[in-house]
C-alpha atoms as an extended CHARMM CRD file, in Angstrom:
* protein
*
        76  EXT
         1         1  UNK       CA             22.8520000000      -46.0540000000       40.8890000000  PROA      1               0.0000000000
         2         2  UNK       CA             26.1440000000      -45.9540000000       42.5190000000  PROA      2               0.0000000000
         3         3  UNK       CA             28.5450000000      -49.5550000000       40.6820000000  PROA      3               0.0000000000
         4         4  UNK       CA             29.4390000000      -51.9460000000       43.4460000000  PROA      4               0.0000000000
         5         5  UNK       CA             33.0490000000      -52.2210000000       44.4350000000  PROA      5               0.0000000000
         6         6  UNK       CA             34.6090000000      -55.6410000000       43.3340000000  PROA      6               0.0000000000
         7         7  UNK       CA             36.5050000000      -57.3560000000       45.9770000000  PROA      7               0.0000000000
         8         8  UNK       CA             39.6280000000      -59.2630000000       45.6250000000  PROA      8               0.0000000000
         9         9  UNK       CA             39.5270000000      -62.7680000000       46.3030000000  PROA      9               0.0000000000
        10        10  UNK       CA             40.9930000000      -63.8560000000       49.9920000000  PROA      10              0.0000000000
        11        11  UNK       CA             41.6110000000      -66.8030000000       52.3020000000  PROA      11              0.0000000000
        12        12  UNK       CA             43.6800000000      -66.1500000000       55.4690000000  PROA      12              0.0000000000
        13        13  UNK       CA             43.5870000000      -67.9610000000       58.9010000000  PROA      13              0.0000000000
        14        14  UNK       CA             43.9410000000      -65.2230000000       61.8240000000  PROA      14              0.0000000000
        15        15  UNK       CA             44.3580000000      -67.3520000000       65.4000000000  PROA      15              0.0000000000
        16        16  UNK       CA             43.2830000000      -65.7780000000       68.3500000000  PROA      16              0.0000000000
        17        17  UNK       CA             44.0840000000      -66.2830000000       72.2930000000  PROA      17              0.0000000000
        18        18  UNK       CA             41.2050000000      -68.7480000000       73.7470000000  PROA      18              0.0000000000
        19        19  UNK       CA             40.3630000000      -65.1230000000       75.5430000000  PROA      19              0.0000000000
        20        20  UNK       CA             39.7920000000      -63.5900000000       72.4620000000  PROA      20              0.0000000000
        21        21  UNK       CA             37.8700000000      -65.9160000000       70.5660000000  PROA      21              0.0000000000
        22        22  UNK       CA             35.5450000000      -66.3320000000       73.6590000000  PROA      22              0.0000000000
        23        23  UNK       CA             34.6530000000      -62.7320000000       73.2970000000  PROA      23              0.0000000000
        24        24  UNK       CA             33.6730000000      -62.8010000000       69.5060000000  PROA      24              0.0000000000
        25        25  UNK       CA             31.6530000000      -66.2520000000       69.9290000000  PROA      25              0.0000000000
        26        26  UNK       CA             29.7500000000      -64.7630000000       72.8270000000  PROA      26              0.0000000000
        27        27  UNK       CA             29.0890000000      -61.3640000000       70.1830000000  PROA      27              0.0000000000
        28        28  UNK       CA             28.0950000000      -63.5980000000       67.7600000000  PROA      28              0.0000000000
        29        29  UNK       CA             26.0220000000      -66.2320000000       69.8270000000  PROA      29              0.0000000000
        30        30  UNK       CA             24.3530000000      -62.6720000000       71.2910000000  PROA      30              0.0000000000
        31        31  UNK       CA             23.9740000000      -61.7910000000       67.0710000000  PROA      31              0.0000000000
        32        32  UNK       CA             22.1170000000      -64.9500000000       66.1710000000  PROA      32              0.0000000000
        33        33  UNK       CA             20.2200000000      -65.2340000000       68.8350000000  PROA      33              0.0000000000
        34        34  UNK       CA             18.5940000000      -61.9420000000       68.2790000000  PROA      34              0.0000000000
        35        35  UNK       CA             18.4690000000      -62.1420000000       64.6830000000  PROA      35              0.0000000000
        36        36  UNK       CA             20.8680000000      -59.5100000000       64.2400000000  PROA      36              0.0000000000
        37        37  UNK       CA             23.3690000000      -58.8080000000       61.8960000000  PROA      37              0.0000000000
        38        38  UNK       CA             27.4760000000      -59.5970000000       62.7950000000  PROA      38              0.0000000000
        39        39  UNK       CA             30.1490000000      -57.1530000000       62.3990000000  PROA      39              0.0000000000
        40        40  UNK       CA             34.0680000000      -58.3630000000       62.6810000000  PROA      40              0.0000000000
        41        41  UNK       CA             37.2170000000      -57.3950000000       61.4300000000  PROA      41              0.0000000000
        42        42  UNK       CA             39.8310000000      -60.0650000000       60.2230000000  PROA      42              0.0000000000
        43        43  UNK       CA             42.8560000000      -58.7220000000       59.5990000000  PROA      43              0.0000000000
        44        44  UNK       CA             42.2080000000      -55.3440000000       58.9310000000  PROA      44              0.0000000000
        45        45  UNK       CA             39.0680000000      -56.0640000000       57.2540000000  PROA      45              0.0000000000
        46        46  UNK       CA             35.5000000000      -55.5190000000       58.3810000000  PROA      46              0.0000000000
        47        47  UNK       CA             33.3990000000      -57.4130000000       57.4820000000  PROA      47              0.0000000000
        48        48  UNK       CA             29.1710000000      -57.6000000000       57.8540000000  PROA      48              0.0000000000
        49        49  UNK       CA             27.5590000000      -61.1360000000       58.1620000000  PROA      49              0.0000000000
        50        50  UNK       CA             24.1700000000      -60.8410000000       57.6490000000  PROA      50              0.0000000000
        51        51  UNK       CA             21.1090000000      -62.4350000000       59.7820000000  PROA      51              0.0000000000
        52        52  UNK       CA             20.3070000000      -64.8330000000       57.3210000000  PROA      52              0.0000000000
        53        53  UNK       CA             23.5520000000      -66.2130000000       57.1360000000  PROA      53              0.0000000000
        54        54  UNK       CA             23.7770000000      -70.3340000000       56.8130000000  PROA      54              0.0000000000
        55        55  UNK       CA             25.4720000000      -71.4870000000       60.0470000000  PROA      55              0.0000000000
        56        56  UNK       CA             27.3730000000      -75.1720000000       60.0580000000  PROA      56              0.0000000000
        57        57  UNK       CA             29.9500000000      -76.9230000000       61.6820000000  PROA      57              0.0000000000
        58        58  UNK       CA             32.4690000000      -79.2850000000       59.5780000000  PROA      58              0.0000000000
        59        59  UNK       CA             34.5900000000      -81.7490000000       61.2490000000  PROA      59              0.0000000000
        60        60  UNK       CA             37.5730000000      -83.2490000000       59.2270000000  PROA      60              0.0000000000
        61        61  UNK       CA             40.0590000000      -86.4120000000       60.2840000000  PROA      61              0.0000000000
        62        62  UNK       CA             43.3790000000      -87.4710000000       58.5490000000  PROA      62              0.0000000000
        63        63  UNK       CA             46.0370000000      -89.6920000000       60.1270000000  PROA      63              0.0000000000
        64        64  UNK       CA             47.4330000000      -86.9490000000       62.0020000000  PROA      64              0.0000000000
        65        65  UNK       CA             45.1120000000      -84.3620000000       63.2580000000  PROA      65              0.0000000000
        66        66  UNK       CA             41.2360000000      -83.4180000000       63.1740000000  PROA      66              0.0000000000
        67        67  UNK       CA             40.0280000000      -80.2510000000       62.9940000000  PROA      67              0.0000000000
        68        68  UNK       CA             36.7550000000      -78.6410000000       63.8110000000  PROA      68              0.0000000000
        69        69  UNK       CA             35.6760000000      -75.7190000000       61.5160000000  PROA      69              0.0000000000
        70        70  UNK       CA             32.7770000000      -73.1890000000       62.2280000000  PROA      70              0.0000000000
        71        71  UNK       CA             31.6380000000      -72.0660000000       58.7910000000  PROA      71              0.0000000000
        72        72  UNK       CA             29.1510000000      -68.8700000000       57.9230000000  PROA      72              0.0000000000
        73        73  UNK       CA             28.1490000000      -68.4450000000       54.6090000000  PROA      73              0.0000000000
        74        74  UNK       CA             26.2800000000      -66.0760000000       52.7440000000  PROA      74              0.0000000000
        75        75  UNK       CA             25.5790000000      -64.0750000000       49.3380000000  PROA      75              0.0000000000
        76        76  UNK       CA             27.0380000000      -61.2560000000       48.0720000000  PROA      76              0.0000000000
């Protein structure tokens, strides 16, 4: 039984042009829809978000700013 590879902790923002991140919402909206599995790479990294993943949307206000996050989760 091959050992699985541990993988170092990370939490990085990447921004994209509104032309890019058009393009991976419409791969990903095409994804879910079909109840397919998502493949993207984030700074250097692929990564493969299964079908099964939990989809939500969190919305935070201060004083200053709001922000609107799109959040996938899954297990390992």
């Amino acid at each position: 039984m091959a050992a699985k590879t541990a993988k170092r902790k990370r939490d990085i923002e990447k921004n994209y042009t509104a032309k890019q991140l058009a393009m991976k919402l419409r791969r990903l909206a095409d994804c879910i829809e079909k109840g397919n599995r998502f493949q993207i790479q984030v700074a250097g990294e692929r990564i493969v978000i299964p079908p099964d993943a939990v989809i939500n949307i969190e919305h935070e206000r201060s004083t200053s700013e709001e922000e609107v996050e799109f959040q996938i989760k899954w297990k390992r």
